[in-house]
Each structure stands twice: as C-alpha cells, then as structure tokens.
C-alpha positions as CSV (number, residue, x, y, z in Angstrom):
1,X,27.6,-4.4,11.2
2,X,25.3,-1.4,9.6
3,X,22.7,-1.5,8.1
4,X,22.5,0.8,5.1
5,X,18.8,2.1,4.3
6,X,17.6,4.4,1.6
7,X,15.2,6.7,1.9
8,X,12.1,5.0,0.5
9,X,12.9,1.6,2.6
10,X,13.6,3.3,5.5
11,X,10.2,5.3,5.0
12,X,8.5,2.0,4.5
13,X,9.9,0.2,7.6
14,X,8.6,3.0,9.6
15,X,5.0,2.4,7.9
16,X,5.3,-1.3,8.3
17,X,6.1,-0.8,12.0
18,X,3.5,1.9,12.8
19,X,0.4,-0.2,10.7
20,X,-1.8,-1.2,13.1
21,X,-5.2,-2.3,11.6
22,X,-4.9,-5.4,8.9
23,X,-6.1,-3.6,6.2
24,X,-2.8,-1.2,6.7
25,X,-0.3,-4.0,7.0
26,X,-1.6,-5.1,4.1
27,X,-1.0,-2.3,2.4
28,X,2.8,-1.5,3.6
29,X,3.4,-5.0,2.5
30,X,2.5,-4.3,-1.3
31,X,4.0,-1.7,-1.4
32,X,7.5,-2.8,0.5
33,X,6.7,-6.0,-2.7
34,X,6.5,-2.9,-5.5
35,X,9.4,-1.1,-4.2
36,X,11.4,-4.2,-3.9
37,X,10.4,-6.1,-7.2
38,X,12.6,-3.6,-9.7
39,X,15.4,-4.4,-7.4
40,X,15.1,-8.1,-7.8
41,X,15.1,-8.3,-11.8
C-alpha cells in the first residue's frame, strides 16, 4: 500500500515529528485539527 500525501499534510507531519518542546506539539496539533476540519464537513 501507498500512502498518498499532499503537500500541506505532508508539511505538517514533518512539523509534528520534528516538535520537540510541548508548547510546539501543541501547536502542530491545531493546526493538523484546522487543516483537517474542512476536510471532514
């Protein structure tokens, strides 16, 4: 299987995976919530 990215996501993984303090976790996980909530509706 592959596992098909677009840019933004892919951008954001690499943020989520990079974050190291709590405050930046934090802050890749709203925005992974913002980018994804559109995509829910």
């Amino acid at each position: 299987q592959v596992k098909i990215l677009d840019r933004s996501n892919l951008i954001l993984d690499i943020f989520a995976k990079r974050a190291q303090t709590a405050q930046a976790r934090t802050q890749v996980e709203l925005a992974q919530l913002q980018y994804l909530l559109p995509r829910l509706t």
